[in-house]
N, C-alpha and C positions, 0 to 999 in steps of 0.2 A: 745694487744695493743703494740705501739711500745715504747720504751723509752723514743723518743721526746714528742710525746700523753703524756704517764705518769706526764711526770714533765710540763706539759703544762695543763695539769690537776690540779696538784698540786699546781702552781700559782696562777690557777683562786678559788681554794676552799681557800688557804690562805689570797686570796684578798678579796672574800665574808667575812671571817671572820674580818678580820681587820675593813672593811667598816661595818660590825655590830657592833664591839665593839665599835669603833669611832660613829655612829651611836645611841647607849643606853648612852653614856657616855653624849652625847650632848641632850639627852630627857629626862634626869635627871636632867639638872641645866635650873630652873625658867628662864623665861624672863619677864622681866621687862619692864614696860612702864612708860613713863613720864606723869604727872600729865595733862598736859594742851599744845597743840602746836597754837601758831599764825598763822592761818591759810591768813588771810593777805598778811604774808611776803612773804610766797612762792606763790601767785597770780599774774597771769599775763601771759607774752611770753619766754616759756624756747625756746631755742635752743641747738640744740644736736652740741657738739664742738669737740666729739673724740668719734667713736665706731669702732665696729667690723663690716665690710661689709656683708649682708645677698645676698642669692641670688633672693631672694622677692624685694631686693629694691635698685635696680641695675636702675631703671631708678629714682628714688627720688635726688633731690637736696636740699641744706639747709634743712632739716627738720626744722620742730618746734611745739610747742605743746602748746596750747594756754588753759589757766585753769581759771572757773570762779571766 
């Protein structure tokens, strides 16, 4: 292997670890839920106001998302 390989190697095994530990640290602490949500308030017609362009939906205009 060449020296660039080597340390190009060494990033990605550092990285996997890092994203493991970060990874168990975050599957250790509970998540917690709220008792009760108002399902009411959020019913109705959302519209999307800011996203990230996909290349699926490049012909769509105004989205919107209509919830019982």
């Amino acid at each position: 292997m060449t020296q660039n390989m080597q340390y190009n190697t060494s990033k990605i095994g550092i990285m996997v670890f890092v994203f493991a530990s970060i990874s168990m640290i975050a599957m250790s602490q509970s998540i917690q839920t709220v008792p009760y949500v108002d399902l009411e308030r959020y019913a109705g017609k959302w519209y999307e106001i800011a996203s990230i362009s996909q290349r699926f939906q490049k012909t769509v205009h105004a989205p919107q998302q209509n919830t019982p």
